[in-house]
C-alpha positions in Angstrom: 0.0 0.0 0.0 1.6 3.5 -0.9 1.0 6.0 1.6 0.4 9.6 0.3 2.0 12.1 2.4 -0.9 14.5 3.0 -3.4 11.3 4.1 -0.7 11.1 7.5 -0.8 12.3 10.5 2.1 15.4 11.3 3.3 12.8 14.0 2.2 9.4 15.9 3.6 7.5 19.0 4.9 3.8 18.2 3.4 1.3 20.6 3.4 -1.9 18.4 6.2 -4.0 16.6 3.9 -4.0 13.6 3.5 -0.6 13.6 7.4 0.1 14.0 8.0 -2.2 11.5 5.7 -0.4 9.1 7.0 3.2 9.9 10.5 2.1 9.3 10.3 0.4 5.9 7.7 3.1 5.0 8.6 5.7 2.1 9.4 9.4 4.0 9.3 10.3 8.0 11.8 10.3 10.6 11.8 8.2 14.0 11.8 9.9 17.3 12.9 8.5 20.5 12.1 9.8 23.9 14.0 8.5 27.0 13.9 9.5 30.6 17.3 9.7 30.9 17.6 12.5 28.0 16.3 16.4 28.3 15.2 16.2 25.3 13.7 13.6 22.1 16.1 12.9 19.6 15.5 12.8 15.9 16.7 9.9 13.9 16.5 8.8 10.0 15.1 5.4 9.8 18.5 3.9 8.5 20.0 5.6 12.4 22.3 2.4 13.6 20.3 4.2 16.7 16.8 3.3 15.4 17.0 -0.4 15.7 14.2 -3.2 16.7 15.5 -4.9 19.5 16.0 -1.6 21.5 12.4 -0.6 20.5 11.3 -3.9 21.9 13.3 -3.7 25.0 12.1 0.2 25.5 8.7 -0.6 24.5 7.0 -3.7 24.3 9.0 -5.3 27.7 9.5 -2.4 29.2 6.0 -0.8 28.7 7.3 2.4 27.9 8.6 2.9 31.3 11.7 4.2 30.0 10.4 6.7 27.1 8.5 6.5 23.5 9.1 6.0 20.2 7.4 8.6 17.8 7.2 8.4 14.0 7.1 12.0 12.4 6.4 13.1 9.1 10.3 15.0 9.1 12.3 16.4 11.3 11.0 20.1 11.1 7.8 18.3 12.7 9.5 16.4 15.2 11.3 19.5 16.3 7.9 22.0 16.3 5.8 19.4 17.7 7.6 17.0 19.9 10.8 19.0 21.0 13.2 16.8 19.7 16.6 17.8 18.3 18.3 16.0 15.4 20.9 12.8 15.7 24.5 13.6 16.0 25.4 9.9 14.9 28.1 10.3 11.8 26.1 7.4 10.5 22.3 9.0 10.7 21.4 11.0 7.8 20.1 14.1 9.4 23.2 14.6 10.7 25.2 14.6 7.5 26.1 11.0 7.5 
């Protein structure tokens, strides 16, 4: 199923596998992770070696969210308007120039 940009939502919280699954693979947006032990959400491009499915699992599905959320956001302009979040400064995420 293609997804046309204006049909989404600006921004959605993650709280299945099957919907981070879907989010990832899918054809634009940008993945946001919110931990307790941060000030602030960070941005990530879906290929982020930070944006990976066994930590969204651990975070998430066995942790209940305890620990933070996992947002999906339509870019990172959104992300930043809307949920606070600054971009990744991984040299191998995207949005920061890797």
């Amino acid at each position: 199923m293609t997804r046309d940009l204006a049909d989404e939502p600006d921004w959605e919280e993650l709280t299945t596998l099957a919907q981070f699954r879907e989010r990832l693979v899918g054809p634009f947006g940008v993945i946001v992770i919110q931990d307790v032990a941060r000030d602030q959400p960070i941005t990530h491009h879906r290929e982020c070696p930070f944006v990976r499915e066994e930590l969204f699992v651990e975070k998430i599905i066995d942790g209940a969210a305890h620990n933070g959320h996992y947002y999906w956001a339509k870019n990172s302009r959104i992300a930043a308007e809307q949920l606070g979040a600054r971009r990744c400064r991984h040299a191998g995420d995207k949005l920061a120039g890797g």
